[in-house]
C-alpha positions as CSV (number, residue, x, y, z in Angstrom):
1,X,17.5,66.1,-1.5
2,X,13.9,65.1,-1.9
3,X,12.4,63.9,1.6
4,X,9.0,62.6,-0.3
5,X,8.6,60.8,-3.2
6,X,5.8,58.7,-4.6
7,X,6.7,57.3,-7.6
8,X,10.1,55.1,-8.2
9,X,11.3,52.5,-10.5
10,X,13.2,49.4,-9.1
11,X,15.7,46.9,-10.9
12,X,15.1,43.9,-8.8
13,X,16.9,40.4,-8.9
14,X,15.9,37.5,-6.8
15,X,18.5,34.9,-6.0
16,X,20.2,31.9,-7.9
17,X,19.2,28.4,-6.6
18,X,22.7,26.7,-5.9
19,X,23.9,23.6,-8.2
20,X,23.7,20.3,-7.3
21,X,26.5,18.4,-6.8
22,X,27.8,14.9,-8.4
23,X,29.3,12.9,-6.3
24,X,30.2,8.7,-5.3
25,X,30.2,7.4,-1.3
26,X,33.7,6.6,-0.6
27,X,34.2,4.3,2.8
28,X,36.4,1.9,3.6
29,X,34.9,-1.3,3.0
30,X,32.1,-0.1,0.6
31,X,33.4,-0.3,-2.6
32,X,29.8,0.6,-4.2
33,X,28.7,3.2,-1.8
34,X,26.7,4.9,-4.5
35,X,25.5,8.6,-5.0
36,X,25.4,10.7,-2.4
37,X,25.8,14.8,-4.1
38,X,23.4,16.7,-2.4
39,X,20.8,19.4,-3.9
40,X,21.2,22.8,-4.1
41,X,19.8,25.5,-2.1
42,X,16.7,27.7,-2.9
43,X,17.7,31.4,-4.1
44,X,16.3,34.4,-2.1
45,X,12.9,35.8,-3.3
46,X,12.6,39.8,-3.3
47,X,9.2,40.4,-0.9
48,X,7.4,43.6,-0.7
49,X,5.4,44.2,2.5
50,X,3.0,47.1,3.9
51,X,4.8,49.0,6.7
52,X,2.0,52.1,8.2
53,X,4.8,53.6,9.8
54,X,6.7,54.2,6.5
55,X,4.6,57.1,4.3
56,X,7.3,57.6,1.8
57,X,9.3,55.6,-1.2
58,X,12.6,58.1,-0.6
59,X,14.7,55.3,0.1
60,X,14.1,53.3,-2.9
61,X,14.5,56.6,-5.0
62,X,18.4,56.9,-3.6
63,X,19.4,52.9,-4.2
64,X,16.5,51.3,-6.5
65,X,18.6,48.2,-7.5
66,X,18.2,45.5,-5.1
67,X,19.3,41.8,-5.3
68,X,18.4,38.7,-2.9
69,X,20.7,36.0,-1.6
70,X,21.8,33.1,-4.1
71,X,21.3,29.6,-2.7
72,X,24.3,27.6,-1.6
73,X,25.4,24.7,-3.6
74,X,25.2,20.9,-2.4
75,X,27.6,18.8,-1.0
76,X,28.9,15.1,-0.8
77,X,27.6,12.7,2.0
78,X,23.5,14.0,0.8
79,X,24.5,17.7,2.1
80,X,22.4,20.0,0.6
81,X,23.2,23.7,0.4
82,X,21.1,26.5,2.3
83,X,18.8,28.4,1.1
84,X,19.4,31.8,0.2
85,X,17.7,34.7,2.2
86,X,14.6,36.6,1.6
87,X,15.1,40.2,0.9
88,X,11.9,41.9,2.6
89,X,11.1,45.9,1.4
90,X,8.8,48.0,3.2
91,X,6.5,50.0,1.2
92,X,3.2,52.8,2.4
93,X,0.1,51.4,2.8
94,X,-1.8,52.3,-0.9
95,X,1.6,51.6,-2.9
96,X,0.3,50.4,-6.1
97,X,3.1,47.8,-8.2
98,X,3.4,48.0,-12.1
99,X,5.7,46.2,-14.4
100,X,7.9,47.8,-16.9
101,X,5.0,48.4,-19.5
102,X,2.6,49.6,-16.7
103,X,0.3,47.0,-16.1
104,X,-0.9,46.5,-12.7
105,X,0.8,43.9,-10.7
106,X,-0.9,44.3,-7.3
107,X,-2.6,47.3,-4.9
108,X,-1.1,46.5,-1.6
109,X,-3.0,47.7,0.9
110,X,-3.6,47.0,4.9
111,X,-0.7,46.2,7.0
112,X,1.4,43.5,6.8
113,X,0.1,42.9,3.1
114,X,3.2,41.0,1.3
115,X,3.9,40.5,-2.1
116,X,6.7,37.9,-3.8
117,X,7.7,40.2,-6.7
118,X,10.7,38.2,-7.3
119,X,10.7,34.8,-6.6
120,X,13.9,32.7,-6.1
121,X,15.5,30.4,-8.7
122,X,15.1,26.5,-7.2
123,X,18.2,24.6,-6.5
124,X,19.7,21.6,-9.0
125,X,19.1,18.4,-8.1
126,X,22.2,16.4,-7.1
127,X,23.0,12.6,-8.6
128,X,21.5,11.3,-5.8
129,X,18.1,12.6,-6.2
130,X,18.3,11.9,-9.8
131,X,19.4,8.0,-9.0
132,X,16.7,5.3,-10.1
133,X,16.3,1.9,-10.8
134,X,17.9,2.5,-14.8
135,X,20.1,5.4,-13.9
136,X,21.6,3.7,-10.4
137,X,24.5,6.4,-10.5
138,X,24.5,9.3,-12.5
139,X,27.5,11.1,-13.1
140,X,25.9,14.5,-13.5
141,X,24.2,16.9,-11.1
142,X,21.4,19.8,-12.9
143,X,22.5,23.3,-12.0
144,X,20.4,25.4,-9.8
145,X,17.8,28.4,-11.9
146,X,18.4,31.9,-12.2
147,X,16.0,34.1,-10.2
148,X,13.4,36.2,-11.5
149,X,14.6,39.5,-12.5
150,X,12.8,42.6,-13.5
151,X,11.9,46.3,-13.2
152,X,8.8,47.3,-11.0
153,X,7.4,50.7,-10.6
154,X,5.8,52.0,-7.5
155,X,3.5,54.2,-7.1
156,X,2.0,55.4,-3.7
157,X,-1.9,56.8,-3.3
158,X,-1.9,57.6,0.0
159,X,-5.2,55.6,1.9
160,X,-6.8,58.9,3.2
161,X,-10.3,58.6,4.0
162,X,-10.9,62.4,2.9
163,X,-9.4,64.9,0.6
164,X,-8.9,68.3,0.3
165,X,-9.1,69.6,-3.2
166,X,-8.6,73.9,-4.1
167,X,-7.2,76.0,-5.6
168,X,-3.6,77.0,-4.4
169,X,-3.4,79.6,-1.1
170,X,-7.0,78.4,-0.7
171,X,-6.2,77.1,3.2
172,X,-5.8,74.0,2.6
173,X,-3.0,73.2,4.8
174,X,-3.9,75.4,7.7
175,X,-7.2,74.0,7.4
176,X,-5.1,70.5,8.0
177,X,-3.0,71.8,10.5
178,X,-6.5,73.6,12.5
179,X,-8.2,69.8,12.8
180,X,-5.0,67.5,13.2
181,X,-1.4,67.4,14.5
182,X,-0.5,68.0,11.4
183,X,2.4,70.4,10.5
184,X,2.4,71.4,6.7
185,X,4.5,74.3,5.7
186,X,2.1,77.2,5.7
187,X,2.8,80.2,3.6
188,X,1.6,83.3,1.7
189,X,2.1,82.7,-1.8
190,X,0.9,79.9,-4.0
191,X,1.9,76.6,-4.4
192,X,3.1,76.4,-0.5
193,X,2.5,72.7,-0.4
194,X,4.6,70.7,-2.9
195,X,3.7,67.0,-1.2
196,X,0.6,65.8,0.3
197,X,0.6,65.9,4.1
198,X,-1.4,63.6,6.0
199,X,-3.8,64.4,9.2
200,X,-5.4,62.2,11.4
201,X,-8.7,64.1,13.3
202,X,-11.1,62.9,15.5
203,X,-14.4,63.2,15.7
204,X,-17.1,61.7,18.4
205,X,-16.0,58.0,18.2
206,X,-14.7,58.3,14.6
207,X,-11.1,58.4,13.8
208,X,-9.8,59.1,9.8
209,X,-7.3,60.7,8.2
210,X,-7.4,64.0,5.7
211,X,-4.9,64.0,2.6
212,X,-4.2,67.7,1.9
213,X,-3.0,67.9,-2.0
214,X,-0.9,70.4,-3.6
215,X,-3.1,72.7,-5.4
216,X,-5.0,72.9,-8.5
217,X,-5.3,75.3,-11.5
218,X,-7.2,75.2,-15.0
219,X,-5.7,73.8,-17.1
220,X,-4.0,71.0,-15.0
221,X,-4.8,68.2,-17.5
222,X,-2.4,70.2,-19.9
223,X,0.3,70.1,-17.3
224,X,-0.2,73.8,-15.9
225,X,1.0,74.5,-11.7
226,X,1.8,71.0,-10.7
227,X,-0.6,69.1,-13.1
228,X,-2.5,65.9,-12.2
229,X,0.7,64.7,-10.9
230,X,-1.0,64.2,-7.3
231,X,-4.7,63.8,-7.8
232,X,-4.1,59.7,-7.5
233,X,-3.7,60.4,-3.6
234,X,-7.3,61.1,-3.5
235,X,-8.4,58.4,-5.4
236,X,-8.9,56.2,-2.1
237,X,-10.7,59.0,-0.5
238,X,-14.4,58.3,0.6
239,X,-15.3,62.0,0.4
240,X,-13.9,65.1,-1.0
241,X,-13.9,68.8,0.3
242,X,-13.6,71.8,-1.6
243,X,-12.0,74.2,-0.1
244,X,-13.0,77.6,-1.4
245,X,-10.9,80.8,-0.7
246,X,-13.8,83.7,-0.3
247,X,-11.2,86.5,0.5
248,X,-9.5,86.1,-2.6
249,X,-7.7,89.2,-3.8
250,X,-7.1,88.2,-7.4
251,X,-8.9,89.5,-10.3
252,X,-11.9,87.9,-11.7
253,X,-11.8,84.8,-9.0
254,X,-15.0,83.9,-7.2
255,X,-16.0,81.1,-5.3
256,X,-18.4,79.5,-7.8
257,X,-16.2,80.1,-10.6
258,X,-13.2,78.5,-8.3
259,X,-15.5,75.3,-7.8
260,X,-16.4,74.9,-11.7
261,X,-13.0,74.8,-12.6
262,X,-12.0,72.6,-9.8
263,X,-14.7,70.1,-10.6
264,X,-13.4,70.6,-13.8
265,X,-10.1,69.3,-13.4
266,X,-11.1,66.4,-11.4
267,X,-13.8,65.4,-14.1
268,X,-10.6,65.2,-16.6
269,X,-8.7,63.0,-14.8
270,X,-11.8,60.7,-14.1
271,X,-12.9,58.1,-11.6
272,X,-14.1,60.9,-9.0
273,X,-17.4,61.2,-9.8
274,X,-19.3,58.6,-7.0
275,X,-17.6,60.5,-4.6
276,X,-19.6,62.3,-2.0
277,X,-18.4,66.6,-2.1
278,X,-18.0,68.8,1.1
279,X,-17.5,72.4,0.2
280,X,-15.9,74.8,2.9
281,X,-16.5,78.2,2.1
282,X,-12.7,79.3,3.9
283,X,-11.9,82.5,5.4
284,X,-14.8,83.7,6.8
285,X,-13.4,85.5,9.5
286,X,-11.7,88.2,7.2
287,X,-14.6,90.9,6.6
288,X,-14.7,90.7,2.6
289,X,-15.0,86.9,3.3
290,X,-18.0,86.7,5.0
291,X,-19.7,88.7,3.2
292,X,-19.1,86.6,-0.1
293,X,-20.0,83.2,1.7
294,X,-23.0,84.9,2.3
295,X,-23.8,85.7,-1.3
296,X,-22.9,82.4,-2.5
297,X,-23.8,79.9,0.4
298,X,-27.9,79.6,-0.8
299,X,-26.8,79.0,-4.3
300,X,-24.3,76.0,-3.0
301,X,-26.9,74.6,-1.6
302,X,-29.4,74.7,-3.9
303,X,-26.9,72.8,-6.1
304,X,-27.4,69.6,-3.3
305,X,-24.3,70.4,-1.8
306,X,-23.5,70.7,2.0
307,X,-21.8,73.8,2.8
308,X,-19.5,75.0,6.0
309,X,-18.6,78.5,6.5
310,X,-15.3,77.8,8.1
311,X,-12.4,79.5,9.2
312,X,-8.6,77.6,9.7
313,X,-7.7,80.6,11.6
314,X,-10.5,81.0,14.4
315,X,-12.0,77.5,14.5
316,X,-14.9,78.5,13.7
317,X,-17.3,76.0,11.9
318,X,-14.8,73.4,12.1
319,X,-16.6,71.2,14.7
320,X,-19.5,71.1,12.0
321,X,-17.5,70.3,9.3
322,X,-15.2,67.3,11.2
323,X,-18.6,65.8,12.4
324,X,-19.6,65.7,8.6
325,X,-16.8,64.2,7.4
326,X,-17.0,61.5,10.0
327,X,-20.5,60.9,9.5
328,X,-19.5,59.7,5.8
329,X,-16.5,57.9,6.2
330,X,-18.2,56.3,9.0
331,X,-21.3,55.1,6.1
332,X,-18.5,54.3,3.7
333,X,-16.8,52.1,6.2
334,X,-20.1,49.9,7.1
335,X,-20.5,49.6,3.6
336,X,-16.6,47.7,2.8
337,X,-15.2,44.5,4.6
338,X,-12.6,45.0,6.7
339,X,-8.6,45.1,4.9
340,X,-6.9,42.1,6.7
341,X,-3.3,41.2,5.3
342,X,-3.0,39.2,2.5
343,X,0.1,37.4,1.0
344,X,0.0,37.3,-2.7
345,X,2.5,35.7,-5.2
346,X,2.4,36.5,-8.7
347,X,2.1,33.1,-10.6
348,X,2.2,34.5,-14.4
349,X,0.5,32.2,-17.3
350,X,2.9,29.8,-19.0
351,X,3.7,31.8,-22.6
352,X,2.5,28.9,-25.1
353,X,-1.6,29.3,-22.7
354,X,-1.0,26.3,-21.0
355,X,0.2,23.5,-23.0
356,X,3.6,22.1,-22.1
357,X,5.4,23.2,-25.2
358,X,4.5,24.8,-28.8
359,X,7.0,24.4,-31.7
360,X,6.8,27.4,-34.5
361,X,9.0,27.6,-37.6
362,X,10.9,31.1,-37.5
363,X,13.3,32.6,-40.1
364,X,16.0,31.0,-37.4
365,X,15.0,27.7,-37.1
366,X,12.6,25.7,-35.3
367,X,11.5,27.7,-32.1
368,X,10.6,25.7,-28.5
369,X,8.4,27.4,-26.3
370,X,7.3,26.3,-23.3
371,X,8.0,26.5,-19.3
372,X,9.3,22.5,-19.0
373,X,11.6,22.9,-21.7
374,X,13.1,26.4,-21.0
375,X,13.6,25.3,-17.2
376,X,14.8,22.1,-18.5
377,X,17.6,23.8,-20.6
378,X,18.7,26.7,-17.7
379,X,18.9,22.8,-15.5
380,X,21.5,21.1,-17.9
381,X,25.1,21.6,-17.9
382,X,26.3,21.2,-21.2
383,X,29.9,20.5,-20.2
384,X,28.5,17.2,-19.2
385,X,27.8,14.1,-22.2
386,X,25.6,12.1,-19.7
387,X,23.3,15.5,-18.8
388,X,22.7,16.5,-22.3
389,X,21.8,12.7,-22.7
390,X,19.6,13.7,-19.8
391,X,18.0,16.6,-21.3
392,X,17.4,14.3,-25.0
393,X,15.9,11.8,-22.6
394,X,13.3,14.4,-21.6
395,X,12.8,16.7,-24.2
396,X,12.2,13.4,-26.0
397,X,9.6,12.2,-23.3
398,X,7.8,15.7,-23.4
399,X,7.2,14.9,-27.1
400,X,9.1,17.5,-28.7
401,X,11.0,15.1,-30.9
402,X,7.5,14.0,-32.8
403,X,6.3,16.9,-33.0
404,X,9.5,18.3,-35.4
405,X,9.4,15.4,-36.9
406,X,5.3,16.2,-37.5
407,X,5.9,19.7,-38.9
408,X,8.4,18.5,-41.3
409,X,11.8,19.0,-39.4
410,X,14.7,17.3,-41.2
411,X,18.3,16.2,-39.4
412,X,20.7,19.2,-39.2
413,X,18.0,21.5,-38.6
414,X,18.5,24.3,-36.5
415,X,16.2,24.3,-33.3
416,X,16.4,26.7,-30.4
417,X,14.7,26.5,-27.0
418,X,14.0,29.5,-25.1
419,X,13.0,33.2,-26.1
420,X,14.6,35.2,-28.7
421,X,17.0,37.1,-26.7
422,X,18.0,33.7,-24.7
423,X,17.9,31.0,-26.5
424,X,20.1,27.9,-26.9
425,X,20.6,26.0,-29.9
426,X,20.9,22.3,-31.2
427,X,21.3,20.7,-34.2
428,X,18.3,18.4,-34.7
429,X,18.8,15.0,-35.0
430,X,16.5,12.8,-34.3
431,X,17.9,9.4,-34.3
432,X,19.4,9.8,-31.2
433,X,17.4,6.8,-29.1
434,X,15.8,7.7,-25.7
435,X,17.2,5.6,-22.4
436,X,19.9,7.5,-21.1
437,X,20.5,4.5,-19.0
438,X,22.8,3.1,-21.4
439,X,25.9,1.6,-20.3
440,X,28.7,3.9,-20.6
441,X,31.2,5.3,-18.4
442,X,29.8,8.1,-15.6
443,X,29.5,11.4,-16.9
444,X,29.5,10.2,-20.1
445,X,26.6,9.3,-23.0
446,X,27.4,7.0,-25.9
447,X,24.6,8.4,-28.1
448,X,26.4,11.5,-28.7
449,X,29.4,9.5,-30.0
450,X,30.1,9.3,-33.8
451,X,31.8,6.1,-33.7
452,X,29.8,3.8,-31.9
453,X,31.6,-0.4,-32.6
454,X,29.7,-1.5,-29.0
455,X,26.3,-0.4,-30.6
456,X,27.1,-2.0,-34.3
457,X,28.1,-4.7,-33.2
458,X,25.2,-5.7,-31.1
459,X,22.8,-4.6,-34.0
460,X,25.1,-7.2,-36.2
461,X,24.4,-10.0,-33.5
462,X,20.8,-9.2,-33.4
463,X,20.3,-9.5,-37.4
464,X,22.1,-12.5,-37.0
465,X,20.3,-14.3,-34.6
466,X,17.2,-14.1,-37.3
467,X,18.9,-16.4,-39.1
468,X,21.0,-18.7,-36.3
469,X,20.7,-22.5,-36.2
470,X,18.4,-24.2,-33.6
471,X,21.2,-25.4,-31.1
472,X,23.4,-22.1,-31.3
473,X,23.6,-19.6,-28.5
474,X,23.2,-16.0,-28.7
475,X,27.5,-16.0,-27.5
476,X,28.3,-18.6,-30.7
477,X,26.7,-16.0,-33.1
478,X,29.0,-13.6,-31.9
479,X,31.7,-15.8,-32.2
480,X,31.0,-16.9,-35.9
481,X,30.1,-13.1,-36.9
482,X,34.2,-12.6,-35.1
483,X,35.5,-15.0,-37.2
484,X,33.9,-14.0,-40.4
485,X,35.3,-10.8,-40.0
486,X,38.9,-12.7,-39.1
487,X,38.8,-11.6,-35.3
488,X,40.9,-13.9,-33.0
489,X,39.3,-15.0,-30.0
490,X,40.6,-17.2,-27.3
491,X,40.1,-20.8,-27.3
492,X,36.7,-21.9,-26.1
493,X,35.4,-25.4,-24.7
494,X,32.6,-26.1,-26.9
495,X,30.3,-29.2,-27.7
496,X,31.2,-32.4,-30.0
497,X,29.6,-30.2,-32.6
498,X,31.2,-27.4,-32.3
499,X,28.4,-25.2,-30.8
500,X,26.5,-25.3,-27.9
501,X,27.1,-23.6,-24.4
502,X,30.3,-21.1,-24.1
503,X,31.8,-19.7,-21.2
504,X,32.9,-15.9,-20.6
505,X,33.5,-13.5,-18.3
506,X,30.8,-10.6,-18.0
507,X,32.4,-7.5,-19.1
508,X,35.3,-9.1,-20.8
509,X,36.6,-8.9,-24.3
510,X,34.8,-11.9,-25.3
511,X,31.0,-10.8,-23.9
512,X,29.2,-10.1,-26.8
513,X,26.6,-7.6,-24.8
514,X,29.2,-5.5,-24.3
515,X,31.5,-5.0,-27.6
516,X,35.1,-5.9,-26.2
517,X,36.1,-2.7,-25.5
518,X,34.9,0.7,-24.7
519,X,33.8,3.0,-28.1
520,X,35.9,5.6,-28.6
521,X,35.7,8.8,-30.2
């Protein structure tokens, strides 16, 4: 069972906002109490946040699918539902966050450093939020939006402020373990060190910490020992020390040939170059050592380099070396601003650039892109008549109507909103009319009705009155247009002349606003 790891995937999903909720005040003695649903609740977001006391991703490698709390859906009597929770993960300081195709998300670093990853889906508005002075009681509620959900990869480069680069068996870990707490596992064959191990040293009034990496070969760019696979945990470092085994016992090694090939390496993986090298000439205190450091140390530093004969095992020269590692993480420290924690939220562009909605032609249909119509669409329930009369209403506002009709869309098109792998689909037809307001019984919308005799018949009335004489009413047109078409109505008290001022009751079979009767299907 791995106890490190610094690289894991995560299948993440943030919370559901809750639906709203349709509803109608009942009390006794308030027969028109009105809407009163309540909105849903806000859907958990998925947060990741810089922990220093966690130096590992081990836990996210043994259960990487994580979900947040959905939000709670609305109630009558203006309840709203709750919002759903916030699910926080800790992550090392230095994880770096990719999406699925490895772009870089965020470098989160300095503790308490958050990141929204995921954020919740917002709640549906309940009928009385969507109440106005056209629309006094709707008999629909929008449902809540899904939460974000994707896959992330982390990927931890430890914040060291030096590293220690060799090759392997080279003392790297007891040279760790000599100036730190530290406790690598210390061995006598290569390769020893299969995770880097973090020290903390002191020196004078400077305090840093020393990454010790497993151990290169040539040929690590090809994938030989353990590859490049860890070089990104020195990538923070503000200096780097080669440590160079001079008591080598292998065949045709030597410490200038060891440093060459090292350089080497890190010159193929790139972005190591500004910084500043330490070399450490380990081992001196073995007999065969010493003497090598002392036929290679001039030549080191004729090539600008600052050289320490040290030894892990004695101590000796390691005072020298701490104090020159301090002296330039101290300079590279002066030189940056202080890490303070930041909250960041990813707010990714819009996929039509910016524009409220595009409209392309596909083999399909006729495609809707945009993020007011996609959110739009996930809002509507499409159980409900008066909500899709809703949705027309809007879409229709937005402009997406003219703009089919622009490109050349014709009724019984085929038009889909959304992406490819999500979209929903409509028949186009544009002379649906906009005003969702229309009279009509709640949760229901007469546009979407075939058979429409309330909406003829006012259309009838209103040709006729073009042609109606001077002292008739808008009520006797209706009743002569009745008559023509042999309709009974019920006596009315009229003028000597026949027309003039009729009486009715609003709503009845005889008002000619509303039709005498509801349409039907």
């Amino acid at each position: 069972m791995p106890t490190f790891v610094d690289h894991v995937t995560l299948h993440l999903a943030a919370g559901r906002g809750g639906n709203g909720v349709a509803s109608v005040h009942r009390e006794k003695f308030k027969p028109l109490g009105g809407p009163d649903g309540g909105n849903g609740g806000q859907g958990g977001s998925i947060i990741l946040e810089v922990d220093t006391s966690v130096t590992t991703l081990v836990d996210y490698h043994h259960s990487p699918k994580r979900r947040a709390e959905n939000g709670g859906q609305g109630a009558g009597d203006h309840k709203n539902g709750g919002n759903g929770k916030d699910l926080t993960l800790v992550v090392p300081d230095g994880t770096l966050v990719k999406d699925s195709r490895g772009n870089v998300l965020a470098d989160l670093v300095g503790q308490g450093t958050t990141l929204v990853i995921a954020a919740g889906g917002r709640g549906g508005l309940g009928n009385a939020a969507l109440a106005s002075s056209k629309r006094k009681a709707p008999g629909f509620a929008l449902l809540g939006e899904p939460g974000d959900e994707l896959d992330v990869r982390l990927e931890l480069k430890v914040v060291a402020d030096v590293g220690l680069v060799g090759f392997p068996s080279a003392g790297k870990s007891s040279l760790i373990a000599a100036i730190s707490r530290a406790r690598p596992k210390i061995a006598d064959y290569p390769f020893t060190t299969l995770v880097p191990n973090l020290g903390v040293v002191t020196a004078g009034e400077t305090t840093f910490t020393v990454a010790d990496v497993p151990g290169l070969i040539e040929g690590a760019a090809e994938g030989r020992g353990l590859g490049h696979d860890f070089l990104r945990h020195i990538e923070r470092c503000a200096a780097l020390v080669h440590v160079v085994d001079t008591a080598s016992i292998e065949p045709g090694r030597n410490p200038l040939d060891d440093l060459e090939i090292i350089e080497g390496e890190l010159s193929r993986y790139g972005g190591l170059e500004d910084r500043p090298r330490l070399v450490a000439l380990n081992k001196v205190d073995v007999p065969d050592g010493q003497d090598i450091a002392d036929m290679v140390v001039e030549e080191l530093r004729a090539r600008d380099l600052r050289v320490f004969e040290v030894s892990a095992a004695s101590g000796s020269g390691l005072r020298e070396l701490t104090f020159a590692m301090a002296e330039i993480v101290a300079a590279a420290r002066a030189e940056q601003p202080a890490v303070e924690a930041q909250r960041i939220v990813l707010r990714p562009q819009a996929v039509d650039g910016g524009a409220d909605f595009e409209v392309v032609a596909t083999e399909d249909g006729w495609r809707v892109r945009g993020t007011k119509p996609e959110r739009w669409v996930r809002q509507t329930d499409f159980s409900n008549e008066e909500a899709v009369g809703f949705l027309a209403d809007r879409l229709n506002r937005l402009g997406v109507e003219d703009k089919l009709v622009a490109l050349g869309a014709e009724e019984g098109d085929t038009v889909l909103i959304g992406p490819e792998d999500n979209s929903v689909v409509f028949d186009f037809k544009p002379s649906i009319e906009a005003g969702a307001e229309m009279l009509g019984r709640r949760g229901e919308d007469e546009r979407l009705r075939e058979v429409r005799p309330a909406r003829d018949r006012r259309r009838d009335i209103a040709e006729a009155m073009e042609t109606k004489a001077e002292e008739e009413a808008r009520a006797d047109v209706a009743r002569r247009l009745d008559e023509a078409k042999g309709k009974k109505g019920r006596t009315r008290s009229t003028g000597s002349s026949g027309v003039g001022p009729m009486s009715y009751e609003i709503g009845s079979k005889d008002d000619p606003d509303w039709g005498g009767e509801q349409d039907s299907e």
